[in-house]
N, C-alpha and C positions, 0 to 999 in steps of 0.2 A: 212468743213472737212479740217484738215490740215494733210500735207505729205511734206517727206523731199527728196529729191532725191541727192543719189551719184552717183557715177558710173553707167554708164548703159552701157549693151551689146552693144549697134552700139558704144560706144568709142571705139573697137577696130578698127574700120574704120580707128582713129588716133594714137592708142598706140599700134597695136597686141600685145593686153597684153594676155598672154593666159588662166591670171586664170580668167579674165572675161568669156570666153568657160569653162570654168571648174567649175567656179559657177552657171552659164546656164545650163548647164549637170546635174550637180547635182541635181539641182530638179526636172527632171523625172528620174535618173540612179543613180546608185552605181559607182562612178570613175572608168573604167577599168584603169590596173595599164599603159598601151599603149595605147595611141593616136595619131594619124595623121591628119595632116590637108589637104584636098585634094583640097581643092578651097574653093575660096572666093571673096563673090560680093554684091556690093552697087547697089543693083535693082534698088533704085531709092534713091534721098535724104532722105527718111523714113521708106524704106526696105532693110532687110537684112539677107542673107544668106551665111550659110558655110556648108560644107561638108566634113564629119569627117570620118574617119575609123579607129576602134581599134584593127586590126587584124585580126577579124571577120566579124563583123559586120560595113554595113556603115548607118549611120545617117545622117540627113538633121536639122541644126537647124536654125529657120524664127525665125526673128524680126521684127515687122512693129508698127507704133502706132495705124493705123486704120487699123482693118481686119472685114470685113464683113461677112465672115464665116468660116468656114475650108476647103467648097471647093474650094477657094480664095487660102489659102495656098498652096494645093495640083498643083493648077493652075500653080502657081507662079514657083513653083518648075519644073515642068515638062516644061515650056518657057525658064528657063534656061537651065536645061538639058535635052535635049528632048527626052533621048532614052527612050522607052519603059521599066519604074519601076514600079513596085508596091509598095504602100507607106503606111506604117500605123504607126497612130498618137498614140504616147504615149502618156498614162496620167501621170500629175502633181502629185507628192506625195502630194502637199496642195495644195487642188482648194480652192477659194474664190468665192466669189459670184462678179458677174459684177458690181453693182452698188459701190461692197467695193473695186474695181480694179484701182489701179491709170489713166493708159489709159481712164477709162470710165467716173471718177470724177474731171479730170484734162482738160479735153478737152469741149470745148464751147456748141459744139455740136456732140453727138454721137448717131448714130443710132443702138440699138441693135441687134447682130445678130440673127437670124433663131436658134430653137432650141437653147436657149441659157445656157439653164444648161448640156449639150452635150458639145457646144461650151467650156464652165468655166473646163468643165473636165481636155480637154488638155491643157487651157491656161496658163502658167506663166507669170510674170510680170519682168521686166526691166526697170526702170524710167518708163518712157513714153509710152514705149513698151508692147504689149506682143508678151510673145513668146513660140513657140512650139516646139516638138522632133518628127521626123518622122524618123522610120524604115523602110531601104529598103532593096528589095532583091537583090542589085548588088552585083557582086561578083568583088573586088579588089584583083591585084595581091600583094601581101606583099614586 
């Protein structure tokens, strides 16, 4: 299999370029015309997480190259922030199948996750990455 990779979301680690979060968004959401960015964090050399709010609603969006499942995700996200949220996982406008996912053709070895057409639902891809949109019920002041 050959793949080409450009840009991928954890470059913004190095550029906060924003339309990398905006090409991310895009494929679970319709751009709200307002966004915010409320945090931002290199979980570790391979993850990554931001936290967005567009007035309404706040979002959580993950990047990691290996995720094991989506309760992995959920995990990750609640160690950062720890207050008691409730989280739910939007699906991708275009899911793929894992084996056609660069993360899972690109890497030496990967273990598929649990339930893995669930998993591909929410998944999007990023180079290396995939990555996910979760919806929370916090409530942010404007």
């Amino acid at each position: 299999m050959r793949y080409t990779i450009n840009t991928m979301l954890r470059d913004y680690e190095y550029t906060e370029n924003w339309r990398l979060l905006d090409q991310a968004l895009s494929m679970f959401i319709e751009l709200p015309p307002r966004l915010s960015l409320v945090g931002y964090e290199a979980l570790s050399p391979d993850s990554f997480l931001w936290k967005i709010f567009d007035g309404k609603t706040t979002y959580y969006l993950y990047a990691e190259d290996y995720v094991p499942s989506l309760e992995h995700v959920k995990e990750e996200i609640q160690a950062f922030w720890p207050n008691k949220i409730e989280l739910e996982f939007l699906p991708v406008k275009n899911s793929a199948a894992l084996e056609d996912s660069v993360p899972y053709a690109s890497a030496v070895v990967y273990k598929a996750p649990e339930k893995e057409y669930e998993f591909m639902k929410y998944a999007s891809q990023s180079g290396y990455d995939f990555v996910f949109l979760l919806k929370s019920d916090e409530k942010i002041e404007n």
